[in-house]
Structure formats: structure tokens, C-alpha cells
C-alpha positions as CSV (number, residue, x, y, z in Angstrom):
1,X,-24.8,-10.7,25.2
2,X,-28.2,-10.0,23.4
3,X,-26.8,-6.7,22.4
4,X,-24.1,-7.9,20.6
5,X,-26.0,-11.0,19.3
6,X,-28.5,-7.9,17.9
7,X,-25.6,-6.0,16.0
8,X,-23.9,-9.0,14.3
9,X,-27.4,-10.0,13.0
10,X,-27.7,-6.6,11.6
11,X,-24.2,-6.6,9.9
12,X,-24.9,-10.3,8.8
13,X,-27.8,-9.0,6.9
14,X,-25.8,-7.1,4.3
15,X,-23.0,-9.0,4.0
16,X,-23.1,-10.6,0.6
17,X,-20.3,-10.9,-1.8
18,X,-17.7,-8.2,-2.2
19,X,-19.0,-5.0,-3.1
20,X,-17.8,-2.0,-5.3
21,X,-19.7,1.1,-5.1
22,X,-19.1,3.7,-8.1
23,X,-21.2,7.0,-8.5
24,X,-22.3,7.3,-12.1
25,X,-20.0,10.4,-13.7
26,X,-21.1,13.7,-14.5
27,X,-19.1,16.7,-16.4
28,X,-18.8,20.4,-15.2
29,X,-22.4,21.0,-16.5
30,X,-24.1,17.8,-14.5
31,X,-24.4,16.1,-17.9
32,X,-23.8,11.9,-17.9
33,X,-20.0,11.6,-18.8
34,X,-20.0,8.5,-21.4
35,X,-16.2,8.6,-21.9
36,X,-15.0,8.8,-18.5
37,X,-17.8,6.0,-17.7
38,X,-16.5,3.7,-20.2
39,X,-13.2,4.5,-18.0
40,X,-14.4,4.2,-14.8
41,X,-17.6,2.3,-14.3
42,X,-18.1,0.2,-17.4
43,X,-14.5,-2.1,-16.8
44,X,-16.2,-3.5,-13.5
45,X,-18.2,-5.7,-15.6
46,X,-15.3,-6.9,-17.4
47,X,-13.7,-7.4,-13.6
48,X,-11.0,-4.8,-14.5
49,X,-10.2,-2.9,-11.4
50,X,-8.5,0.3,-11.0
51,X,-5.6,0.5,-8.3
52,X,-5.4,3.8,-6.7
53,X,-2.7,5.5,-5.5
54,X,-2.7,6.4,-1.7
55,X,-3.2,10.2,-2.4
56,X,-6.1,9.5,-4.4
57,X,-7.7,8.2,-1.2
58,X,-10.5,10.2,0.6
59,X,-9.1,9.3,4.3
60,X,-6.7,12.0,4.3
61,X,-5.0,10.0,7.1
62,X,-3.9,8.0,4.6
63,X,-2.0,10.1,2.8
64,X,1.2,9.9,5.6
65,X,1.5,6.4,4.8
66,X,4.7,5.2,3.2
67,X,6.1,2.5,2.0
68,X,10.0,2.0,3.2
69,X,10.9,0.6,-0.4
70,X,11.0,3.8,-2.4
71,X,11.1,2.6,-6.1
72,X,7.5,1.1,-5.9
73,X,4.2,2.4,-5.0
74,X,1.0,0.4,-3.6
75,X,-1.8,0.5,-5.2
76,X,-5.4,-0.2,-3.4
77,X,-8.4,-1.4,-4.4
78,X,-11.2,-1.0,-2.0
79,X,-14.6,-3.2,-1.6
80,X,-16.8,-3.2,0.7
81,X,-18.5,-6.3,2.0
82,X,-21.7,-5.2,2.8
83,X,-24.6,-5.1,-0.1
84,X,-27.4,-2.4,0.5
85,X,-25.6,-0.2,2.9
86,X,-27.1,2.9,2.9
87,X,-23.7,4.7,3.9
88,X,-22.4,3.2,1.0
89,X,-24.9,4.2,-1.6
90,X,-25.8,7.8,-0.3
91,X,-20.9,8.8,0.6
92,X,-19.9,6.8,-2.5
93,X,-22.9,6.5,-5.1
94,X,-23.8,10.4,-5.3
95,X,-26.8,10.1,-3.0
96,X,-27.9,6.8,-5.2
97,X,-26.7,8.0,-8.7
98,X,-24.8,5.6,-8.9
99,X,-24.4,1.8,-9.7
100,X,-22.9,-1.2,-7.2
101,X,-21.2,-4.7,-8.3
102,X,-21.5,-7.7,-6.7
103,X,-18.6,-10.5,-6.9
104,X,-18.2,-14.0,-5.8
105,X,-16.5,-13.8,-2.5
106,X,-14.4,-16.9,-3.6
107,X,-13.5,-16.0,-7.3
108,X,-12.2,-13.0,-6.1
109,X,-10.3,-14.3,-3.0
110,X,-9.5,-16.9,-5.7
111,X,-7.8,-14.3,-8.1
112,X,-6.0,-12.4,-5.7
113,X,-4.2,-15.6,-4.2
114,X,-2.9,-17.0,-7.5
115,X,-1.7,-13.1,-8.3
116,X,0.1,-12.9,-5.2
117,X,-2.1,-9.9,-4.7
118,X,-2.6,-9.2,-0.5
119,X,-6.0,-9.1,0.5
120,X,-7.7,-8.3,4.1
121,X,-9.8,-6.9,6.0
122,X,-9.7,-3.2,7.7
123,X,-8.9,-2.9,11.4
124,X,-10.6,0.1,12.6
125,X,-9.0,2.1,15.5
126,X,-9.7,4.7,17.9
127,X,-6.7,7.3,16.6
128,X,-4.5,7.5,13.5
129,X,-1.3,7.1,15.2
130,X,0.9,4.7,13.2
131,X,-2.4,3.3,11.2
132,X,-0.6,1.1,8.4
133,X,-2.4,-0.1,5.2
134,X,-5.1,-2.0,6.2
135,X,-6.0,-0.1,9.5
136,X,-8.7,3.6,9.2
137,X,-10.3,5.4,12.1
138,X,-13.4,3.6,13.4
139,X,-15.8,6.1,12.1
140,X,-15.0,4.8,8.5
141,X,-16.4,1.5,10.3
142,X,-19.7,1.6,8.0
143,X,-17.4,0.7,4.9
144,X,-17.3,-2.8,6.2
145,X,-14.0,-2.9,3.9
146,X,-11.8,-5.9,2.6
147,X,-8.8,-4.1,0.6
148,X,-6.7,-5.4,-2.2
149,X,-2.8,-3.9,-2.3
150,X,-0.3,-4.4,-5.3
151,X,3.4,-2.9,-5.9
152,X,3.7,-0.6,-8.9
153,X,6.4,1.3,-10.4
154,X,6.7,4.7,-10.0
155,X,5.0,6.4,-12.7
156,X,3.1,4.2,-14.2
157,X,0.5,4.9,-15.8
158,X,-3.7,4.6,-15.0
159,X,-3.7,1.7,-17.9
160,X,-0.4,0.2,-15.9
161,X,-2.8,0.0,-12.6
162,X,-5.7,-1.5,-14.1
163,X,-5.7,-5.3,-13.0
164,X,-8.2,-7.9,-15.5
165,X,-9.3,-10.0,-12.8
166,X,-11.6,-12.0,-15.8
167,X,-14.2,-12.2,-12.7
168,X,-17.5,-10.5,-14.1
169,X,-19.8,-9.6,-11.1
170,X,-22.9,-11.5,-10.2
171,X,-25.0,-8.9,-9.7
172,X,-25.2,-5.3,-10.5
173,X,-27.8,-2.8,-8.7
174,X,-28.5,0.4,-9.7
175,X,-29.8,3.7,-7.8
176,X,-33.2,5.4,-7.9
177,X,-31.8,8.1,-8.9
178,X,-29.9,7.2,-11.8
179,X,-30.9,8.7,-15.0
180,X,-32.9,7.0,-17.4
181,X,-30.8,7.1,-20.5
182,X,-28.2,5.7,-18.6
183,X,-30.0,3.0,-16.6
184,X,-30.8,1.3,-20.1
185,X,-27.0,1.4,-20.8
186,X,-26.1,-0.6,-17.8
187,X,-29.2,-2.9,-18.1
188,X,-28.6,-3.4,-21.5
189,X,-24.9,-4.6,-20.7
190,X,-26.1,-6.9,-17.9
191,X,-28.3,-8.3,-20.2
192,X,-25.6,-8.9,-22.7
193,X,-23.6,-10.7,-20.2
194,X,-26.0,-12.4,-18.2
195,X,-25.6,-10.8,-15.0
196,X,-28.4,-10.0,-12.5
197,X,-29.7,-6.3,-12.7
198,X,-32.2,-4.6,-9.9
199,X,-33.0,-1.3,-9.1
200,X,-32.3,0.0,-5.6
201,X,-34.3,2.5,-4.2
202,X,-33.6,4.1,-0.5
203,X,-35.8,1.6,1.4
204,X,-34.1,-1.2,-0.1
205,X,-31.2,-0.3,2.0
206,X,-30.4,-1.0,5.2
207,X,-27.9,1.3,7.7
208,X,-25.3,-0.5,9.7
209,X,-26.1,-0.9,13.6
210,X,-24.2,2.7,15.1
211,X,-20.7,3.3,16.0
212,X,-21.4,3.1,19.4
213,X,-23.1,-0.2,19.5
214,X,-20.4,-1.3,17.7
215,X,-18.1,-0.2,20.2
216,X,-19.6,-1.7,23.1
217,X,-20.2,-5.0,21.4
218,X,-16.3,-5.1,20.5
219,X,-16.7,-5.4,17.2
220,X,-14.9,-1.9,16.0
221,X,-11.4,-1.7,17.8
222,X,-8.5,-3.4,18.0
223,X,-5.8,-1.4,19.7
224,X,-5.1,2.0,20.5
């Protein structure tokens, strides 16, 4: 139908490369956390990624999902494959504080496959009855996310669950609302590395087509 013709063109319009979104950290007193960026947000251009743990997760649907072999635990990294989603920058860059990497679809794919690490896409579904892994509600729909699981031990540490993929990004985008001080960090380290830097402002980005059209076009749900 033309309608649904109209939303995959949409969705196809932001779908470039896998995506991580991080918001740039801040301490108690809104000050730019160096240490805990060097932690969290600077590794990504090293293609170091951090595994959560499923009760680190912000779906708290989630956090009822176990795994039937109790001596492990899965760890999940979420991307996203849509580039200049405006959900994504305003839910999980701080309102566009915040910074998002681009990877080759196939190094990545690449990596995962040859470390036996699972990789798919996200089902969305109309209710959170037995949602496994890979499945969220379909109002988390706008993510557009591909999600990476691995088995760890229980109790390792945050060094244990960081995985050195050795795939830097291609690009790396940073909000308008970044601060100064710290945009020159990151553009400083792109430039060191040779990876594409551009500023994103709010009319750079594009929203997703709605929940309902996705519905109707039978793009959202499979299932119950």
C-alpha cells in the first residue's frame, strides 16, 4: 500500500550503520565527569563495548527475564540502527548532550560471528507476557534495535564485561548542546584517529514515522 511504502521510506532514511547513543556524563553538581567518560564514552572509539547486566536495563520488563542456566549471566549490548533519530538523541543523549557512534554494519556483524557472540534484531510486541531476550513492548519501537548477548560468570566484574571489538566507528556526531570544552575533546580524538566528526543540531534529526502507522503497515508486531 502507499501507506506503508510512505513509512518504510521514512525508516529507510535513518538507517545507516549501527548506532550507539551515549549521553555525555555529568557529577552531582552538573559538572563534565572526565573520569567516568574516559569509562564510559571514550572506549567506543576504541570499539570496546560495555555488556550490561539485565537489571541495568531501563525496560523494567526486562528485569523478570532469566536465564535457566544459573551459573552464567547474559550480558547485552544495545545499538540502534537508525542514525539521527530524534527519540534517540533527545531518551538516550540528555536532550542532545550527548555523543553517537557510527559502525560498519559488516565489521561489526563480522566480529560478533567469529566471537560466537548472538546478534539480532528486536521483535516488538503488543504485551510483555513471556517477552524473551530479543523481544520489548512496541512502544520501545523507535529504538529500531539490533542487540548483542554474551554469557558471563557470575560476578564478574565491569572490566570482565567490557568486549575489544578492535572495530573503531566511522563516524562520530555530537549534540548541540554539548559543552564546548568537551566537544574539542571528542573532536580532537576523532581527529587523532581519523574518524568523521559532525555536529548534530535538532533539525538535523529526523523522528520515526508513529507507532500507529507502524502498526497498520505491519511493521511493529509479531505475535501477541
Amino acid at each position: 500500500s502507499k501507506i506503508k511504502l510512505a513509512v518504510l521510506s521514512k525508516i529507510s532514511q535513518t538507517m545507516t550503520g549501527y548506532c550507539k547513543y551515549k549521553a555525555i556524563p555529568h557529577n552531582n553538581s552538573f559538572e563534565f565527569d572526565e573520569s567516568k567518560y574516559k569509562l564510559e564514552v571514550e572506549i567506543l572509539f576504541e570499539g570496546a563495548f560495555y555488556f550490561s547486566e539485565i537489571s541495568q536495563l531501563n525496560d523494567p520488563h526486562e528485569a523478570f527475564y532469566t536465564d535457566s542456566d544459573k551459573s552464567v549471566e547474559n550480558g547485552v549490548l544495545s545499538l540502534s540502527h537508525t542514525r539521527n533519530n530524534h527519540y534517540m538523541w533527545c531518551h538516550y543523549c540528555s536532550s542532545f548532550n550527548g555523543v553517537c557512534f557510527i559502525y560498519n554494519e559488516k565489521e561489526l556483524e563480522s566480529f560478533f560471528n567469529n566471537e560466537g557472540i548472538e546478534f539480532k534484531t528486536m521483535t516488538y510486541k503488543k504485551n510483555a507476557t513471556n517477552l524473551d531476550i530479543y523481544e520489548k513492548l512496541f512502544y520501545w519501537f523507535f529504538e529500531r534495535e539490533y542487540r548483542a548477548v554474551k554469557k558471563f560468570k557470575n560476578g564478574e566484574t565491569r572490566g570482565q564485561r567490557v568486549i575489544r571489538s578492535g572495530v573503531v566507528p566511522v563516524k562520530v556526531q555530537v549534540g548541540f548542546k554539548v559543552a564546548d570544552r568537551v566537544k574539542t575533546i571528542i573532536k580532537g580524538k576523532c581527529e587523532e584517529i581519523g574518524i568523521d566528526f559532525e555536529k548534530v543540531t535538532a533539525n538535523d534529526t529526523k523522528a520515526i514515522p508513529s507507532i500507529q502507522h507502524m502498526m497498520f503497515s505491519g511493521r511493529i508486531v509479531t505475535g501477541n
